[in-house]
N, C-alpha and C positions, 0 to 999 in steps of 0.2 A: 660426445663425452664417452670416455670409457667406460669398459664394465667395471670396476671393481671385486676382487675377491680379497677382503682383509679381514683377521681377526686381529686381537690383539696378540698373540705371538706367531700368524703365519701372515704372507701374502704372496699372493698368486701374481706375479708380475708379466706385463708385455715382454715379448721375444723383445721388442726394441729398447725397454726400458733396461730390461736383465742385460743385454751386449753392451749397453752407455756404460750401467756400472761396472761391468766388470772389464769394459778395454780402460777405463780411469785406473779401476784397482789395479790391472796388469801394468800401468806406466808407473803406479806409483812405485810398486813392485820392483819395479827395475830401477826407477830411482834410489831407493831405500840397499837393494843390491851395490849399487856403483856409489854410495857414503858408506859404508862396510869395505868396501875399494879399498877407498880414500883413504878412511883409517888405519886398512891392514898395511896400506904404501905409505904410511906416512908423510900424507898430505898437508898441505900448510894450512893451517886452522881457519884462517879468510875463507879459504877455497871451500875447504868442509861446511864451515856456519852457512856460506851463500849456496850450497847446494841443499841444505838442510831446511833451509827457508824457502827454495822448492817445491820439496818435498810437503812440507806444513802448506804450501801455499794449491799444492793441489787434494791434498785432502782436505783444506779447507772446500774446494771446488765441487767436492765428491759428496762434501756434507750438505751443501746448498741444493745440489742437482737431486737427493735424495730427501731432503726434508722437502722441497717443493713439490715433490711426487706426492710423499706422501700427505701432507695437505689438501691437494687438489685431488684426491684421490679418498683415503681410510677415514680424515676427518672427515670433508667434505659429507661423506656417505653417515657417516655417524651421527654428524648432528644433524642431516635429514630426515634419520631417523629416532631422533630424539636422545640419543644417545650422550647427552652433554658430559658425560665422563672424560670423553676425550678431549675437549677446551684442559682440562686437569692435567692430562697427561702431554698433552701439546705444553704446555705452560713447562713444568716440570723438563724436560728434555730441553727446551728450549736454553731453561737456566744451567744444567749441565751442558750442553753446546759453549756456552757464556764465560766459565770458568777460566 
């Protein structure tokens, strides 16, 4: 199990953890650059929408890989240590995810 360093606005993340998110962000990145392309070339709209669902579909990937961290992780630690606030906070986030 790892160590954990969370509060509730910092956390100390694994070298492994920190490079997963951020080679996601870097692709979505470049995704997000080449639909700004598309736009400025006046791409046919099909092409645009399918690349755009993409894009949602890997930040959807980015929110998965980073909510399970964080579960297995800051909650996890917090309601060990009695700290049931974060069941609240977890709940909450979860329903803005949802939207």
């Amino acid at each position: 199990m790892c160590k954990c360093e969370c509060s509730h606005k910092t956390k100390k993340r694994s070298e492994e953890e920190y490079k997963s998110l951020i080679n996601r962000l870097s692709r979505i990145e470049g995704q997000i650059r080449g639909l700004k392309g598309m736009v400025e070339r006046d791409a046919y709209c099909p092409d645009i929408l399918v690349q755009a669902s993409a894009v949602s579909a890997a930040l959807s990937a980015f929110n998965r890989e980073l909510l399970s961290s964080h579960i297995k992780s800051c909650v996890v630690n917090d309601i060990r240590e009695g700290n049931d606030e974060t069941i609240d906070e977890l709940l909450a986030t979860l329903q803005k995810l949802m939207k």
